[in-house]
GUVO-776858 format. One record per residue: x, z, y of N, C-alpha, C in turn; residue in one letter. Coordinates in nm, 3 decimals, padded with zeros to 5 digits. Atoms other than C-alpha are relative to their C-alpha. Layout:
SITE       nc1       nc3       nc2      cac1      cac3      cac2       cc1       cc3       cc2   r
SITE         X         Z         Y         X         Z         Y         X         Z         Y   A
...
This chain:
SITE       nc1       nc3       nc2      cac1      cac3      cac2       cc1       cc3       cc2   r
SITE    00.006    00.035    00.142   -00.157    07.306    17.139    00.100    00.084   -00.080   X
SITE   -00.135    00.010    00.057    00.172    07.430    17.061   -00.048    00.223   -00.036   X
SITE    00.037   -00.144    00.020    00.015    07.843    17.099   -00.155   -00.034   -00.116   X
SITE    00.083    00.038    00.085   -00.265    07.718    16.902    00.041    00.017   -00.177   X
SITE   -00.043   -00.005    00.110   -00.054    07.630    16.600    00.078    00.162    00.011   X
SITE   -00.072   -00.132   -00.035    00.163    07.961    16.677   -00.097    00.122   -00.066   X
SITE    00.063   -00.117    00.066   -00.129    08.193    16.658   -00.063    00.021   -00.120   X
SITE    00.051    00.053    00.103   -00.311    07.985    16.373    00.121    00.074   -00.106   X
SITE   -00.136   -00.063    00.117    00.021    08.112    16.171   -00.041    00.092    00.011   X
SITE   -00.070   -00.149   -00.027    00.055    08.449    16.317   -00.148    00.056   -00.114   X
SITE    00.091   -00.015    00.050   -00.321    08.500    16.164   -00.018   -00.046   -00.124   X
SITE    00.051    00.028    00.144   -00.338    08.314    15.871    00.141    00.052   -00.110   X
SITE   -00.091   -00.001    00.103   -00.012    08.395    15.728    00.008    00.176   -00.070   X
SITE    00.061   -00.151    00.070   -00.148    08.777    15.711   -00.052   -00.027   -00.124   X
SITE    00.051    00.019    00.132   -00.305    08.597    15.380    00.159    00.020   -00.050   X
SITE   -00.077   -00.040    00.099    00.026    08.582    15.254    00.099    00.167    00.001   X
SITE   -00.040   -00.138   -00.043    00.116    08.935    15.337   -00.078    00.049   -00.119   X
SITE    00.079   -00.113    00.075   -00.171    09.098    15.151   -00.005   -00.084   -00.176   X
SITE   -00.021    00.109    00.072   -00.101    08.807    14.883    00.117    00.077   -00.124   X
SITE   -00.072   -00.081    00.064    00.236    08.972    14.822    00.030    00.134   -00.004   X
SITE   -00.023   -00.115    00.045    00.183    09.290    14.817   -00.109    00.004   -00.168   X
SITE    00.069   -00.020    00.147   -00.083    09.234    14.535    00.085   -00.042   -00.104   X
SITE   -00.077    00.043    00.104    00.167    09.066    14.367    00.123    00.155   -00.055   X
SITE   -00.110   -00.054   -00.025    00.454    09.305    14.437   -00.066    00.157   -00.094   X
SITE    00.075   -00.162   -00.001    00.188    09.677    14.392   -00.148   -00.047   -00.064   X
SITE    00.154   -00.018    00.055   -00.105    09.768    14.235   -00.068    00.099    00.129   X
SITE    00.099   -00.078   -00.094   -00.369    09.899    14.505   -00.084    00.027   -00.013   X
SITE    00.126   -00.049    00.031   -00.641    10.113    14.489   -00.071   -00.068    00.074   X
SITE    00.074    00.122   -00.030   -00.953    09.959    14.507   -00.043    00.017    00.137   X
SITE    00.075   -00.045   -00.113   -01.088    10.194    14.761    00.078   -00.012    00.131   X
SITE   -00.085    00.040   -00.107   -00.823    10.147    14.986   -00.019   -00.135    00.038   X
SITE    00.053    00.148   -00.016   -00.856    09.775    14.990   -00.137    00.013    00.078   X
SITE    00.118   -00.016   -00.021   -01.225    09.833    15.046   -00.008    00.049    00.150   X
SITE    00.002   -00.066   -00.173   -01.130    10.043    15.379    00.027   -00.096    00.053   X
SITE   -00.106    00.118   -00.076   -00.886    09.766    15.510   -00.116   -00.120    00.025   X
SITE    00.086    00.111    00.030   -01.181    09.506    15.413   -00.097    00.024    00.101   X
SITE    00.007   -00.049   -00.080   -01.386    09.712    15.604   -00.021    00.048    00.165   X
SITE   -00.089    00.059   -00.119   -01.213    09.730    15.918   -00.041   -00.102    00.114   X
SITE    00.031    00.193   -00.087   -01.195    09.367    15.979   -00.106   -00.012   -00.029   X
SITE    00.129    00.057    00.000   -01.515    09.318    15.893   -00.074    00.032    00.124   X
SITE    00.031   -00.043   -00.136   -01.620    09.557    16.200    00.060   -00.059    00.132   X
SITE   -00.086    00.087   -00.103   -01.367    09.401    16.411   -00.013   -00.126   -00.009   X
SITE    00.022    00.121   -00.011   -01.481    09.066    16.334   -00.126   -00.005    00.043   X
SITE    00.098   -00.006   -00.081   -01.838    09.127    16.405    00.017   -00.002    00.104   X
SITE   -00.031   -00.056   -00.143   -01.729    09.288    16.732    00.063   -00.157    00.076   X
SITE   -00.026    00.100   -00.075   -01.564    08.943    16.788   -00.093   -00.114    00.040   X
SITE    00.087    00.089    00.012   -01.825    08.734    16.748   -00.101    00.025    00.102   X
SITE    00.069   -00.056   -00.159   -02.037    08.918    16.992    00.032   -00.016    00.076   X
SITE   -00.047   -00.004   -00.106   -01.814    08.953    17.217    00.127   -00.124    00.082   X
SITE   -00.109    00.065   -00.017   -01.565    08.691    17.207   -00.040   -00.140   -00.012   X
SITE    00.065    00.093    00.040   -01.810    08.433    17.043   -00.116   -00.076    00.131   X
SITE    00.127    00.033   -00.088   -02.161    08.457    17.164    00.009   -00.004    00.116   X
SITE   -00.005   -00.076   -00.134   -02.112    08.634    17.491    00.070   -00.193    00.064   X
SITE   -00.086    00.168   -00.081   -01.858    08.290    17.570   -00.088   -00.086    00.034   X
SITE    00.105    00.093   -00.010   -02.110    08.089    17.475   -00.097   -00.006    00.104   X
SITE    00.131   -00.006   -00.102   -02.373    08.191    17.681    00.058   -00.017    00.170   X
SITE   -00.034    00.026   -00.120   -02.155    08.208    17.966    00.029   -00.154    00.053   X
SITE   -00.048    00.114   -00.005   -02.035    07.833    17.921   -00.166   -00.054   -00.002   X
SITE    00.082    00.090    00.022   -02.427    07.690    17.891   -00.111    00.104    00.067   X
SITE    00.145   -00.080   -00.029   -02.676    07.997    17.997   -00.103   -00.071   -00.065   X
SITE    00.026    00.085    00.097   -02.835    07.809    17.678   -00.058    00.122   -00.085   X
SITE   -00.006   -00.054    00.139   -03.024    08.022    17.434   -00.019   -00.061   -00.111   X
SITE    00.039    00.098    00.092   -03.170    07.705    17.274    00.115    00.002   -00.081   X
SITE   -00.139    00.026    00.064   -02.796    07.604    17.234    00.070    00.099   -00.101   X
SITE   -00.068   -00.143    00.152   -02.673    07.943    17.064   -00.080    00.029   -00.101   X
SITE    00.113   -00.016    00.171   -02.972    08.001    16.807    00.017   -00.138   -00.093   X
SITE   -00.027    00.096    00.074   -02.904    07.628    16.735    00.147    00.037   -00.098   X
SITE   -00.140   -00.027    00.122   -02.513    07.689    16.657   -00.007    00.091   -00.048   X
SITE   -00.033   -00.116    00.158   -02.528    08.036    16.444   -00.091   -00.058   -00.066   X
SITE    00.006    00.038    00.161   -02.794    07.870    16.239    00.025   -00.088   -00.089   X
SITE   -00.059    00.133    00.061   -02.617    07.566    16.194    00.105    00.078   -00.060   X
SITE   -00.124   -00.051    00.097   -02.313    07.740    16.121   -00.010    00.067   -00.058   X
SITE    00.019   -00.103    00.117   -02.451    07.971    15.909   -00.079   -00.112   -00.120   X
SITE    00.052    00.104    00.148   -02.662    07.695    15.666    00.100   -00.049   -00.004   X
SITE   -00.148    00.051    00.005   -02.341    07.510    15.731    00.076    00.088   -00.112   X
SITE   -00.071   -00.121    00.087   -02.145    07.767    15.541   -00.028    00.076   -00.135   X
SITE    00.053   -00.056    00.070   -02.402    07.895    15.355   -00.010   -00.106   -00.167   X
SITE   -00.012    00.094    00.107   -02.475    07.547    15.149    00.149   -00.050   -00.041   X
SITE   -00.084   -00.035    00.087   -02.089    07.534    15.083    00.017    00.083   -00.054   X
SITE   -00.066   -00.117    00.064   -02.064    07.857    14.945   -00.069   -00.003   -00.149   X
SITE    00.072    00.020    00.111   -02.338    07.764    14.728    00.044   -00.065   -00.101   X
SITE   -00.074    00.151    00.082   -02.166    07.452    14.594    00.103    00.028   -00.058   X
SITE   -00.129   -00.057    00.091   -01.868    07.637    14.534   -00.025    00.109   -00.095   X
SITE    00.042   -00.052    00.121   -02.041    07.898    14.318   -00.025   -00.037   -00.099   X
SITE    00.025    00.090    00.170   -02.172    07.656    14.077    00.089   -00.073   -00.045   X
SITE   -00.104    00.030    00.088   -01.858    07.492    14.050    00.111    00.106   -00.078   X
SITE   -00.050   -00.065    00.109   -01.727    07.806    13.943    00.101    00.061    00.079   X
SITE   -00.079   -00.044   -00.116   -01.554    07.936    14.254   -00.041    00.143    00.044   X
SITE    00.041   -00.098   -00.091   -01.774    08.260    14.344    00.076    00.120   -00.061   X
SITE   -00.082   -00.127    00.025   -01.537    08.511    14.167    00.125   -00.011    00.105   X
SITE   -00.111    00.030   -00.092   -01.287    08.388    14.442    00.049    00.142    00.073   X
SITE   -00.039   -00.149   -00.053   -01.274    08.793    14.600   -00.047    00.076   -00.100   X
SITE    00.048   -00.049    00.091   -01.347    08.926    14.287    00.141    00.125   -00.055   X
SITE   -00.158   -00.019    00.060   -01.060    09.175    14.188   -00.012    00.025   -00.156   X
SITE   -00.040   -00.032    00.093   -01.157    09.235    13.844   -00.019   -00.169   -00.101   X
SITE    00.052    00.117    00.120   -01.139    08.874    13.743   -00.104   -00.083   -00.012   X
SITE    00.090    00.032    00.029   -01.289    08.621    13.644   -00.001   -00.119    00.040   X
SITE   -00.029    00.140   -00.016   -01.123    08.296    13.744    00.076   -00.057   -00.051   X
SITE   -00.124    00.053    00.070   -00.919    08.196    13.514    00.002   -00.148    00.026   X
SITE    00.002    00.150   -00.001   -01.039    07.828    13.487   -00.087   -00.076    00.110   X
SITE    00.061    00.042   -00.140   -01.173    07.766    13.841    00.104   -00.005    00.165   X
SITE   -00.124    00.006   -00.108   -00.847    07.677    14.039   -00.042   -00.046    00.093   X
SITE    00.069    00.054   -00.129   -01.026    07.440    14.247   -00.088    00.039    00.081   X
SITE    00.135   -00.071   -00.062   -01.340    07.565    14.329    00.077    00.140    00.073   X
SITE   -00.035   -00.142   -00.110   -01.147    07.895    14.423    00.090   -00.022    00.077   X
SITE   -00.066    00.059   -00.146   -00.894    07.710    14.644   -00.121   -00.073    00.107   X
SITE    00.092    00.059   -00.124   -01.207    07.512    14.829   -00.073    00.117    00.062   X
SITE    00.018   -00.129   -00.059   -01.369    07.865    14.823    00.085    00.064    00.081   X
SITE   -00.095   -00.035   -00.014   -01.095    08.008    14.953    00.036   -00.031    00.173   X
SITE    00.025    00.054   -00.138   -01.052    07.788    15.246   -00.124   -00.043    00.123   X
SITE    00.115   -00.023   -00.101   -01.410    07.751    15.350    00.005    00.127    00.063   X
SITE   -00.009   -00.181   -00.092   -01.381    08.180    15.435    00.083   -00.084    00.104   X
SITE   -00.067   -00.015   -00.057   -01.113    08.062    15.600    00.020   -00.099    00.146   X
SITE    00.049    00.152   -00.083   -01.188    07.735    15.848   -00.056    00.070    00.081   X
SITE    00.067   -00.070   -00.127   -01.424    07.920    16.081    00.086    00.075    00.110   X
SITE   -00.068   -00.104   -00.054   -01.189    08.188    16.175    00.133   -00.058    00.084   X
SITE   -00.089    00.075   -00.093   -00.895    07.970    16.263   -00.031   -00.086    00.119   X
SITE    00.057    00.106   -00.062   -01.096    07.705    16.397   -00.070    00.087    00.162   X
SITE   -00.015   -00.095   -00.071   -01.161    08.013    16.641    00.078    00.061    00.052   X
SITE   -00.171   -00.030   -00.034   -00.813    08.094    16.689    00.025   -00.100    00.143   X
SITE   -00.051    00.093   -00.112   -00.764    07.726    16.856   -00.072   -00.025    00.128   X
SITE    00.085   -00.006   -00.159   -01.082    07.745    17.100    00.009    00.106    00.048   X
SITE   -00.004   -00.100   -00.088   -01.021    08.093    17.251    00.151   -00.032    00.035   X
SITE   -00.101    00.048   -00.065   -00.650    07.901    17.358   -00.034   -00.058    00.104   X
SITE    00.069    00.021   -00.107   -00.860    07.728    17.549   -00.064   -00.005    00.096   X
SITE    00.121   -00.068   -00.121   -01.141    07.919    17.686    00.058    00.026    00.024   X
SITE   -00.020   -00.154   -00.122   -00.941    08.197    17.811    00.145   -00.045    00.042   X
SITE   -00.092   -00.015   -00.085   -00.604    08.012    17.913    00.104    00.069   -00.096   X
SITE   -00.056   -00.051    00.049   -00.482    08.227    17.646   -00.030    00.052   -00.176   X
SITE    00.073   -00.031    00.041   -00.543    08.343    17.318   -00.069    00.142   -00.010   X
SITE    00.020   -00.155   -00.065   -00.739    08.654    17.285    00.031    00.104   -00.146   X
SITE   -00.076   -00.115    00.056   -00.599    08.982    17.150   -00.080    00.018   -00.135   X
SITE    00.141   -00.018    00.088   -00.945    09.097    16.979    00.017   -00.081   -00.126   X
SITE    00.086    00.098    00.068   -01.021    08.793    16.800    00.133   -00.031   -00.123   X
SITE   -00.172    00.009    00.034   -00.612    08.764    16.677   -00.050    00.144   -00.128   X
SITE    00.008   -00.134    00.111   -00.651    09.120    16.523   -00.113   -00.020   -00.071   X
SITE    00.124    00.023    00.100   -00.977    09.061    16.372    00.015   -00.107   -00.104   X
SITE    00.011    00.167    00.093   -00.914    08.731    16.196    00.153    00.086   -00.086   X
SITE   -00.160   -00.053    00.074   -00.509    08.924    16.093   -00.075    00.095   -00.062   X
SITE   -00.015   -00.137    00.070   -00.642    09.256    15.972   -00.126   -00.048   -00.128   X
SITE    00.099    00.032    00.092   -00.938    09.089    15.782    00.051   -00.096   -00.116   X
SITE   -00.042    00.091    00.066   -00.726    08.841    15.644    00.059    00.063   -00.127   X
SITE   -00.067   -00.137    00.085   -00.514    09.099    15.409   -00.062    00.042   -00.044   X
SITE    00.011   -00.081    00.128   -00.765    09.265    15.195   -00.052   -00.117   -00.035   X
SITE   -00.006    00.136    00.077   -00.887    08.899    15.148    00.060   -00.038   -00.105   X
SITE   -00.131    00.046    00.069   -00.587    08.779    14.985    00.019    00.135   -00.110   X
SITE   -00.048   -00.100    00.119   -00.534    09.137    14.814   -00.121   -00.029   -00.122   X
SITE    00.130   -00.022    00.069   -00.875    09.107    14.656    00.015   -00.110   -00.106   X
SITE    00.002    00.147    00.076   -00.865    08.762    14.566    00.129   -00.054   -00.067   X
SITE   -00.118    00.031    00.090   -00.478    08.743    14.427   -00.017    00.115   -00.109   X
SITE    00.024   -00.117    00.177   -00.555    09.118    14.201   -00.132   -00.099   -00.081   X
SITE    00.071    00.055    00.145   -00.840    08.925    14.056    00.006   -00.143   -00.050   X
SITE   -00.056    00.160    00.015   -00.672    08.568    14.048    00.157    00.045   -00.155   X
SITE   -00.118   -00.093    00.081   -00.372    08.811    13.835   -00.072    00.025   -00.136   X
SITE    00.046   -00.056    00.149   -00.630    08.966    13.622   -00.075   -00.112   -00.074   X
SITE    00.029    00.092    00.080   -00.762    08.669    13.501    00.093   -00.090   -00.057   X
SITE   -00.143    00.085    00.101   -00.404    08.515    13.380    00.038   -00.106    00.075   X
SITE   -00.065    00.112   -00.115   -00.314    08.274    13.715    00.172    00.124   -00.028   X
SITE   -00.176   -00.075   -00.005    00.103    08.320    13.707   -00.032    00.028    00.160   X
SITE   -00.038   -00.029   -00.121    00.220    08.455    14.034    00.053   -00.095    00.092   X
SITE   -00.031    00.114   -00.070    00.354    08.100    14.137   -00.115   -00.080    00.062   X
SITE    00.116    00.078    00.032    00.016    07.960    14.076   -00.045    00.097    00.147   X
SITE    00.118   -00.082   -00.096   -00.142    08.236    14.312    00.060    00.003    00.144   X
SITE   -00.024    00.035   -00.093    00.085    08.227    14.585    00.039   -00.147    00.034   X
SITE    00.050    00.151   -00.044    00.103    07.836    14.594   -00.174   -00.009    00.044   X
SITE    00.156   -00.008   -00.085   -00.300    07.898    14.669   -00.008    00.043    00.116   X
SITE    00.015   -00.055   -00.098   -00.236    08.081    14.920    00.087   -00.073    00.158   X
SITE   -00.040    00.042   -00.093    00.027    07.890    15.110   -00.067   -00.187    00.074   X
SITE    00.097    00.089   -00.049   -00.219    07.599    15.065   -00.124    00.023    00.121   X
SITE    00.055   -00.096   -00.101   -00.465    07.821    15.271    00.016   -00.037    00.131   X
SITE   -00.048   -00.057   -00.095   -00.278    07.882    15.510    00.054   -00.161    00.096   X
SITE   -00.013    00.215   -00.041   -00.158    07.474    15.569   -00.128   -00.047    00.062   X
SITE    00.152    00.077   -00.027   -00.537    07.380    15.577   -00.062    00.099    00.179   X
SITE    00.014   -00.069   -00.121   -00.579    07.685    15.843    00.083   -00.043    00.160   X
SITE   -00.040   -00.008   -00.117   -00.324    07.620    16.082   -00.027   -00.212    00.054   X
SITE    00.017    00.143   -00.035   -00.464    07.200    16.056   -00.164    00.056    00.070   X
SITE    00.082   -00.040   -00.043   -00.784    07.430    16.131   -00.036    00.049    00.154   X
SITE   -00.053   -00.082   -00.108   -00.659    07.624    16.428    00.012   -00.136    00.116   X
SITE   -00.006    00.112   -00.136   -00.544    07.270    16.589   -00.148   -00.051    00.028   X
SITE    00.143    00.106    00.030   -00.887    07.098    16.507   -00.124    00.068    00.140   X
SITE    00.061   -00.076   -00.127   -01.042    07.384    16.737    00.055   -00.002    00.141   X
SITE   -00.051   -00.013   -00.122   -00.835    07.372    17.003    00.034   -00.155    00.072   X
SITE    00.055    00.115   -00.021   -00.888    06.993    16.996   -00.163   -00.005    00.035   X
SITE    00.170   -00.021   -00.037   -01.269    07.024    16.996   -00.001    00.025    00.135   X
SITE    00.075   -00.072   -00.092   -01.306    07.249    17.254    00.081   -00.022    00.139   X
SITE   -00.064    00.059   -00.162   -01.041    07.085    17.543   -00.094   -00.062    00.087   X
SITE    00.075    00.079   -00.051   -01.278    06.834    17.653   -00.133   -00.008   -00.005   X
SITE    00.133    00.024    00.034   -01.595    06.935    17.562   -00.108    00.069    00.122   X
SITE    00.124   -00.005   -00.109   -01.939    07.004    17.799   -00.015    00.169   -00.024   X
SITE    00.034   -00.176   -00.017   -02.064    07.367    17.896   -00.062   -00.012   -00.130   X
SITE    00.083   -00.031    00.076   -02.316    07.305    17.631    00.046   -00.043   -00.140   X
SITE   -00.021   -00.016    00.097   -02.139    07.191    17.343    00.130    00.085    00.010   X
SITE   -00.057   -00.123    00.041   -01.884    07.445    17.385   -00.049    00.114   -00.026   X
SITE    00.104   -00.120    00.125   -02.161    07.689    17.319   -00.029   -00.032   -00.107   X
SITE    00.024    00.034    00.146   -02.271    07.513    17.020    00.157    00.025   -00.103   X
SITE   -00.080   -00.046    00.119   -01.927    07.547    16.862    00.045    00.121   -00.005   X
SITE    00.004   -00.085    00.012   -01.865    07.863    16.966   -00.090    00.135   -00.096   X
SITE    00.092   -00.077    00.099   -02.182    07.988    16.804   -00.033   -00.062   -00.120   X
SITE    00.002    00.010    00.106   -02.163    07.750    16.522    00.103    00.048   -00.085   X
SITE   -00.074   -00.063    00.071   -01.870    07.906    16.455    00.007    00.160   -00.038   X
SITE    00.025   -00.152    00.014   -01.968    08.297    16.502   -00.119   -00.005   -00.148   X
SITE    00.016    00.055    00.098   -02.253    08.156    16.248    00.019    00.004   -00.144   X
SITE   -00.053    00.018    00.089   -02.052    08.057    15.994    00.102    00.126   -00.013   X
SITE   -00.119   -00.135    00.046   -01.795    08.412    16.020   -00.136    00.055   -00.008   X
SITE    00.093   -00.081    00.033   -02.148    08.628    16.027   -00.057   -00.001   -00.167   X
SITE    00.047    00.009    00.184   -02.235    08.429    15.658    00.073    00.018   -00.055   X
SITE   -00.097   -00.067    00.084   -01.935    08.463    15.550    00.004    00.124   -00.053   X
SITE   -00.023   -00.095    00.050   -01.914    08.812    15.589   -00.045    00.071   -00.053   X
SITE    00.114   -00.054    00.095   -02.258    08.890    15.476   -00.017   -00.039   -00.194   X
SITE   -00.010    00.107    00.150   -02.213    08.647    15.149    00.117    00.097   -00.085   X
SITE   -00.172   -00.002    00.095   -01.800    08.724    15.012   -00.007    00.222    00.068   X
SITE   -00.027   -00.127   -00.048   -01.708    09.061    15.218   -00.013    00.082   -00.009   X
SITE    00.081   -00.123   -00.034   -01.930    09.309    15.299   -00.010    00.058   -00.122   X
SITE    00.043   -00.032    00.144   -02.063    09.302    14.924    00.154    00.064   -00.072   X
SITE   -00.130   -00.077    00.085   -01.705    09.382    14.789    00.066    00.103    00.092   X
SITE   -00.036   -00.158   -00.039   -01.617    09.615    15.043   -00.051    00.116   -00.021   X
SITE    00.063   -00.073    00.026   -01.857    09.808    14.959   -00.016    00.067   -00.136   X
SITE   -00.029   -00.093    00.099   -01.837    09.839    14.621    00.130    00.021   -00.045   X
SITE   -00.158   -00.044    00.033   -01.464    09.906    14.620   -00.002    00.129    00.098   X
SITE   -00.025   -00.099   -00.065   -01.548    10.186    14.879   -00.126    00.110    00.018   X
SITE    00.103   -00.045   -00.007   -01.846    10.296    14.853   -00.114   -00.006    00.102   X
SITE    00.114   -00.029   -00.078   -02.124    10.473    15.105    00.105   -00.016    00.141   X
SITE   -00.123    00.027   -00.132   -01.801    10.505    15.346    00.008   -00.115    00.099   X
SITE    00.010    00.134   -00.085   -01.805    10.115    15.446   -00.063    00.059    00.091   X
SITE    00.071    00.018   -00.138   -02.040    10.152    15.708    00.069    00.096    00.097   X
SITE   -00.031   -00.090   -00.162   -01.844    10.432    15.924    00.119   -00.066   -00.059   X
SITE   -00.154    00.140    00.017   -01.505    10.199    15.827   -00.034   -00.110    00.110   X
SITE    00.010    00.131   -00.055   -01.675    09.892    15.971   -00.057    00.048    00.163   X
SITE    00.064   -00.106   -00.173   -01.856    10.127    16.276    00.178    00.011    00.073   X
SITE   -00.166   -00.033   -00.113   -01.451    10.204    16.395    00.090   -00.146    00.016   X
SITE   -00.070    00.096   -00.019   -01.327    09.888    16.329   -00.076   -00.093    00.104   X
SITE    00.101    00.069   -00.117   -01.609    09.704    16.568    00.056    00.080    00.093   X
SITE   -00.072   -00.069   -00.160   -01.514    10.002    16.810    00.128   -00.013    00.020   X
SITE   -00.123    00.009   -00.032   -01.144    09.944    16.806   -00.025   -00.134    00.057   X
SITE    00.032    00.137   -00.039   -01.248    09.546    16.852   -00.028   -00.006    00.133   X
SITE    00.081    00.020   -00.156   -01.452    09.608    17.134    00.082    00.091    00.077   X
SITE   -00.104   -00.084   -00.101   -01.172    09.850    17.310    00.057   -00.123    00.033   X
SITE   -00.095    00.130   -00.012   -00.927    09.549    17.274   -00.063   -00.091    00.091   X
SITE    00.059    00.173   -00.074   -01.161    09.292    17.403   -00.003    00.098    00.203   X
SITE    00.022   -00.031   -00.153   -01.245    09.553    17.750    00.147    00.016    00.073   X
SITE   -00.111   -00.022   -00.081   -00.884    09.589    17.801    00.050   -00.134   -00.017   X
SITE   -00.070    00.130   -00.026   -00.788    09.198    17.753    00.008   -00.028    00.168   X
């Protein structure tokens, strides 16, 4: 439990890293966009490999894994919805555009963020340890997050107290996330540890197709795709040498 909460930090508190440097620097967009990028490739790569792949080994189940990614992807998908209409979907927006949607972009905010921890605390479990891969993917993705979403939490007129109090809320709800997984998945059956495994790969695949991908892309252009191509291959190095 106790590496659970540990790594749940070490990962989520990369939000307040990329948090204060937006505060601190102005960053180009396209840079952001690389970094965004990145983790996005390296989080795929986890999910494959760190996710599914688990899964299947814990249940030899395909029923079970097509069930959890599309649960955890409608899962995910109908909050993200809910938080758009309350006024939350500029939440990675950098040029703005939340001025009067504190809530909605803190619940936004933390739905991205719930899957990924909640992934943190069951690979303490599966593997005995946590794993390297899945650590760097959830840290390096976490940082243009936070840059994205504090430059356009700034340009819409949130003070700088206001924006990093969001963030250390985050990061609270994450590491109650991080335990919640590593509770789940102690005691649970071959076959629902595939189901959360893949309801949780799922829910990071909508994510990153929904919030991510779309703003990495246009902060970087045609580039994303050989960004996110090296960052999957650095992922998947990490995971063959764990």
């Amino acid at each position: 439990m106790g590496q659970a909460l540990l790594w749940g930090l070490v990962t989520s508190g990369s939000l307040l890293i990329g948090a204060a440097v937006a505060l601190r620097f102005k960053v180009p967009h396209k840079a952001i966009g690389f970094v965004a990028a990145f983790g996005i490739g390296a989080l795929i790569s986890s999910v494959c490999f760190e996710l599914v792949e688990e899964a299947f080994s814990e249940s030899h189940s395909l029923a079970a894994i097509a069930a959890g990614l599309l649960g955890g992807a409608a899962v995910y998908f109908a909050g993200d919805l809910l938080i758009d209409r309350l006024g939350g979907g500029a939440r990675k927006n950098m040029r703005g555009g939340g001025e009067n949607a504190g809530l909605p972009i803190l619940l936004g905010t933390v739905l991205d963020g719930i899957p990924e921890s909640i992934v943190i605390g069951m690979t303490v479990v599966s593997g005995g340890g946590v794993s390297a891969a899945m650590v760097a993917a959830v840290f390096l993705s976490n940082i243009p997050e936070a840059l994205t979403s504090s430059t356009g939490l700034l340009a819409s007129g949130w003070k700088k107290r206001a924006v990093l109090g969001l963030w250390l809320a985050v990061v609270a709800v994450s590491l109650l996330a991080a335990l919640a997984g590593y509770v789940l998945f102690a005691g649970a059956s071959g076959t629902a540890k595939a189901l959360i495994l893949s309801f949780a790969g799922g829910a990071i695949l909508t994510m990153l197709a929904d919030t991510m991908i779309p703003e990495a892309y246009r902060d970087s252009g045609k580039a994303t795709g050989l960004v996110v191509a090296l960052g999957f291959c650095v992922a998947f190095a990490i995971t063959t040498v764990e």
